[in-house]
C-alpha positions as CSV (number, residue, x, y, z in Angstrom):
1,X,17.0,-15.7,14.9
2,X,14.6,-13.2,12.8
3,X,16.2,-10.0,14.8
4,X,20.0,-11.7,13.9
5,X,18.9,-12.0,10.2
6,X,17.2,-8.7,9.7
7,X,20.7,-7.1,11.6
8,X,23.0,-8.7,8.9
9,X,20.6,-8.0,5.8
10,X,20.8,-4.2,7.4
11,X,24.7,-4.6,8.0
12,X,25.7,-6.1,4.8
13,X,23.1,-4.4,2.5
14,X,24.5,-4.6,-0.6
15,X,26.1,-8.3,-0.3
16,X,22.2,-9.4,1.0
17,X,20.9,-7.4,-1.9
18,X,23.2,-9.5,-5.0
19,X,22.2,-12.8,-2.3
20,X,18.7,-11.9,-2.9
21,X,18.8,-10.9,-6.4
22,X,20.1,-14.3,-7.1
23,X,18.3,-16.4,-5.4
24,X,15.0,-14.7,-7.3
25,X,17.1,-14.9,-10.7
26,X,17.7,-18.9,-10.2
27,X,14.0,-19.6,-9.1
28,X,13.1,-17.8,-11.8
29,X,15.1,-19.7,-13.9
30,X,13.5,-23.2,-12.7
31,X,9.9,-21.3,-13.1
32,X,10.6,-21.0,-16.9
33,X,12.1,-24.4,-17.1
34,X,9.3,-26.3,-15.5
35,X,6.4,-24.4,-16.6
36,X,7.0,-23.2,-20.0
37,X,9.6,-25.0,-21.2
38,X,11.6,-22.2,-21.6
39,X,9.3,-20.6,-23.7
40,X,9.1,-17.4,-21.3
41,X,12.8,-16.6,-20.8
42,X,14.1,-16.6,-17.1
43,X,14.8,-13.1,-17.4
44,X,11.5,-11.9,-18.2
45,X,10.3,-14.0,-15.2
46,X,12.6,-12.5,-13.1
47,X,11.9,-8.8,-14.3
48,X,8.0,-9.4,-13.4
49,X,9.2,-11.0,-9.8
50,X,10.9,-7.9,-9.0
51,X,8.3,-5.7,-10.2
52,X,5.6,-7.3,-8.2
53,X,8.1,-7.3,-4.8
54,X,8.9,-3.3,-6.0
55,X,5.2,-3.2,-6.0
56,X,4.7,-4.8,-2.6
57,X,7.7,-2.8,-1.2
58,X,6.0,0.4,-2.0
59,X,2.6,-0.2,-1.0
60,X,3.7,-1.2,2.4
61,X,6.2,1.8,2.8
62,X,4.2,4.1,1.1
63,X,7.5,5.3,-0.5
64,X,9.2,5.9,-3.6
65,X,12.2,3.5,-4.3
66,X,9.9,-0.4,-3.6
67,X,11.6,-2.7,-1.9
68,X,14.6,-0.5,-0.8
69,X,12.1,1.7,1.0
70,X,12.1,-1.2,3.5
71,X,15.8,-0.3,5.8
72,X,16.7,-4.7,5.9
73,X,16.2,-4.5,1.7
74,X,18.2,-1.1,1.2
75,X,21.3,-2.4,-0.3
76,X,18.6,-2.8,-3.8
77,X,18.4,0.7,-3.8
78,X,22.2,0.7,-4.3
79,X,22.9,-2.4,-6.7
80,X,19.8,-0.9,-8.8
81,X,21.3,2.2,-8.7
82,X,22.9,4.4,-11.8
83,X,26.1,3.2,-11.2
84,X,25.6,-0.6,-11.3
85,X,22.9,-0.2,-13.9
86,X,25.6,1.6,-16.1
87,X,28.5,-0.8,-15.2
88,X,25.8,-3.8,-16.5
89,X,25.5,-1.9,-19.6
90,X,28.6,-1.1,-20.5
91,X,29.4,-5.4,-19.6
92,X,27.3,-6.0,-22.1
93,X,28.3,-4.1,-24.3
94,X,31.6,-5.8,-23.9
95,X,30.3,-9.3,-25.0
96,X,29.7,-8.2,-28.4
97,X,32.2,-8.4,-31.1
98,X,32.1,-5.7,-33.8
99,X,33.9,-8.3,-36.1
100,X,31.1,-10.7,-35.9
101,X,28.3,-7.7,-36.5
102,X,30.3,-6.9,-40.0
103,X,29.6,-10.1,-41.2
104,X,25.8,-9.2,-41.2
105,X,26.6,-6.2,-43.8
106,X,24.5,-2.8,-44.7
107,X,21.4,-4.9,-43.7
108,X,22.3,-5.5,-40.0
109,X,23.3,-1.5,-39.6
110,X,20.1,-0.4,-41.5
111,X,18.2,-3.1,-38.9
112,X,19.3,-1.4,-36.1
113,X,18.7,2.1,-36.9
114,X,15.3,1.0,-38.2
115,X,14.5,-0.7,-34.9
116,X,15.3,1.4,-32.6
117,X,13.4,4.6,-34.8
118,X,10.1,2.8,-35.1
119,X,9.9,1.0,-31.4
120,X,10.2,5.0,-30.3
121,X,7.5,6.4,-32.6
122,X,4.9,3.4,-32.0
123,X,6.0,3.9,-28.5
124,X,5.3,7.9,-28.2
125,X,2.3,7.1,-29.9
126,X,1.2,5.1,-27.4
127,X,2.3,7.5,-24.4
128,X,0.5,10.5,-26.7
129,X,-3.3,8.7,-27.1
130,X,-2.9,7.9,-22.9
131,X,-3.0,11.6,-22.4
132,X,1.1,12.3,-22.2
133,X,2.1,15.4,-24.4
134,X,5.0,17.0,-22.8
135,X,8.5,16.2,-24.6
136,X,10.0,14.3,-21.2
137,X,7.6,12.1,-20.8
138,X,6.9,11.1,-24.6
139,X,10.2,10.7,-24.8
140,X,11.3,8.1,-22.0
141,X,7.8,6.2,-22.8
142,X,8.8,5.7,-26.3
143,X,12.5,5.5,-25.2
144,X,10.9,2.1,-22.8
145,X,8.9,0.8,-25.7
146,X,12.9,0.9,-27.7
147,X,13.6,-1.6,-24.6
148,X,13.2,-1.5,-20.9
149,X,16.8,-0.5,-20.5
150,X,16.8,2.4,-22.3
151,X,13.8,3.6,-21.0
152,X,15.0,4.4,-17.9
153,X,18.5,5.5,-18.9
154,X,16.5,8.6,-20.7
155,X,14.5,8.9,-18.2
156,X,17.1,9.6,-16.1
157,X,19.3,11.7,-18.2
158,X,16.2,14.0,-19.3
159,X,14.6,14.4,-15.5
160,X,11.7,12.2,-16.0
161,X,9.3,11.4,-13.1
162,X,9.6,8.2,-11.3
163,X,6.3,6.6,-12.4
164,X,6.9,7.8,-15.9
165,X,10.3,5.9,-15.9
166,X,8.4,2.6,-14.4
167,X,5.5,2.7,-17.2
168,X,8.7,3.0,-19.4
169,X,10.2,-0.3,-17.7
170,X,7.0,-2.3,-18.4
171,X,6.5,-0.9,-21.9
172,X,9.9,-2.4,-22.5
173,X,9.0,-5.8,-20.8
174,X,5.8,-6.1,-22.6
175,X,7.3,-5.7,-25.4
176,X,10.1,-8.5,-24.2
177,X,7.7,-11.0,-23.8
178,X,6.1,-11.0,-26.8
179,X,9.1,-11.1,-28.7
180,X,9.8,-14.3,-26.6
181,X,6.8,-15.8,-26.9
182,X,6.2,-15.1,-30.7
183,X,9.4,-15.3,-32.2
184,X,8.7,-19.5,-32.5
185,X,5.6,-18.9,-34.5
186,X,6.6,-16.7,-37.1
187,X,10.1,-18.0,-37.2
188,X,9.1,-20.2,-40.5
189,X,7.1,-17.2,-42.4
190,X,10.1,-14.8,-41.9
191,X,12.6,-17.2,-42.8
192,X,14.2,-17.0,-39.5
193,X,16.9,-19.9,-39.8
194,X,20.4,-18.9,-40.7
195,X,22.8,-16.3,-38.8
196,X,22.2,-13.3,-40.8
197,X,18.4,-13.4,-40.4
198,X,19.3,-13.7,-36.9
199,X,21.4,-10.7,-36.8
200,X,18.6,-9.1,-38.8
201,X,15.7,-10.0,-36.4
202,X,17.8,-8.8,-33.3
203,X,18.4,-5.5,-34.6
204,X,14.7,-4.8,-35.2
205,X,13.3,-6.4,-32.5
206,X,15.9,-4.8,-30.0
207,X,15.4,-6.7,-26.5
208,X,18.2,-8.9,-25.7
209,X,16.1,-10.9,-23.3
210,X,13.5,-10.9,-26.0
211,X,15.6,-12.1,-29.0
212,X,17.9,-14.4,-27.1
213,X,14.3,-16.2,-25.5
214,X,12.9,-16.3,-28.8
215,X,15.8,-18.0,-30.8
216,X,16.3,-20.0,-28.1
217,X,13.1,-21.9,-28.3
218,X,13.2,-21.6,-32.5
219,X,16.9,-22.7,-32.7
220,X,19.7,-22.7,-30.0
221,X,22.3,-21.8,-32.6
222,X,20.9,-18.5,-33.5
223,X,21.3,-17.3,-29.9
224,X,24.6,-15.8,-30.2
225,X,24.0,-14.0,-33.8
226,X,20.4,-12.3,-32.6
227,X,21.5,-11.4,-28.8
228,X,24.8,-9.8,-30.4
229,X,22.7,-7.4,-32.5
230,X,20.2,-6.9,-30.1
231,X,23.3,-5.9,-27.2
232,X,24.4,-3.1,-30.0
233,X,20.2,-2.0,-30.6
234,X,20.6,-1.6,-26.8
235,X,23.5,0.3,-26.7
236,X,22.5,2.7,-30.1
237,X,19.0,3.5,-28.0
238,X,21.0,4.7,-24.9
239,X,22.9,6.9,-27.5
240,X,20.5,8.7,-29.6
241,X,17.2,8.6,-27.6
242,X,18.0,11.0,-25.2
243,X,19.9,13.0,-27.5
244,X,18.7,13.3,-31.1
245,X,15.5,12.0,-30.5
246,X,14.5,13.9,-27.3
247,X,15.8,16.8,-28.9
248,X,13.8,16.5,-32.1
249,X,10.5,16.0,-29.6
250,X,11.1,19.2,-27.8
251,X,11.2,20.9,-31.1
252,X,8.2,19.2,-31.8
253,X,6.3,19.5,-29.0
254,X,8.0,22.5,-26.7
């Protein structure tokens, strides 16, 4: 029975790899539901599940790419890969409606830009005091710290090294889950409770996951207006950070 399974996981790679990813996604899911209410989105859960199994992947390998290291998980390595990752991207991109982001005005456009600009300097701030000080590496740190999806976009595109890109990822997922966790706190002192101080919040704060958790637990009906900002902070991060603001680094830095 165990040699049959491990034959079809190696066999059918990639279909065993979405059969995986999904059943870790849905217990996840119940994870958040039954122990924190929701509180701590399902995605975040699921993010730290498949660090920890990328963690246990590597250490018994001794390789480089986690849980695809091992040949019955390999199919991971593909559906993680830069072309999935950039067709999940662009998807998302998709489910926003530039209509809808209008209605938010100058304020929702300045929001974005500001986000995304001061999530990179606190986070090559961060990545400078820790001892990093060449331009690639400041730059997908503070690119991770914009959100864990644009952290490892740059580091890609710029030729960062693979344990640089993953300190990126979990900047970006630190910073998730404290946007889920204290977006119902301060919800009342920021005035967090109509769409266009939705829109607002999601375009500083930047993490989709983050935002989407976070209103979800203040008020279901801001979901859609913070999560559609926070798709387009996404997408203006992947844009600039490893242009422009890479770029600008190397200037700075050599």
């Amino acid at each position: 029975m165990k040699e049959t399974l491990i034959a079809v996981f190696e066999e059918n790679g990639l279909v065993a790899a979405f059969a995986i990813v999904g059943i870790a996604t849905y217990l996840s899911y119940v994870l958040s539901d039954k122990l924190t209410k929701g509180r701590l989105h399902g995605s975040a859960i699921a993010i730290i599940l498949g660090l920890f199994l990328a963690y246990l992947g590597g250490v018994q390998t001794g390789g480089e790419k986690g849980l695809a290291d091992i040949q019955m998980f390999s199919g991971i390595g593909l559906m993680g890969g830069a072309m999935l990752r950039d067709f999940a991207i662009v998807a998302t991109a998709f489910g926003a409606n530039l209509e809808e982001l209008k209605k938010s005005g100058w304020n929702g456009v300045i929001s974005l830009f500001f986000g995304v600009g001061i999530s990179f300097v606190v986070g090559g701030a961060v990545a400078m005091a820790f001892g990093y000080t060449d331009a690639v590496s400041v730059t997908t740190i503070g690119a991770g710290a914009v959100t864990y999806i644009v952290g490892p976009v740059t580091g890609t595109a710029i030729g960062a090294a693979s344990d640089v890109i993953t300190l990126s990822i979990a900047a970006g997922l630190v910073k998730s889950i404290l946007v889920m966790i204290g977006t119902p706190f301060i919800a009342k002192f920021i005035g967090l409770d109509n769409p266009r101080s939705a829109m607002v919040y999601g375009g500083l704060m930047g993490t989709t996951s983050g935002v989407a958790g976070g209103l979800a637990a203040t008020d279901p009906k801001l979901v859609p207006y913070g999560a559609m900002t926070a798709t387009f902070y996404t997408a203006l991060g992947c844009l600039l950070v490893p242009s422009v603001f890479f770029l600008l680094l190397r200037a700075l830095l050599g």
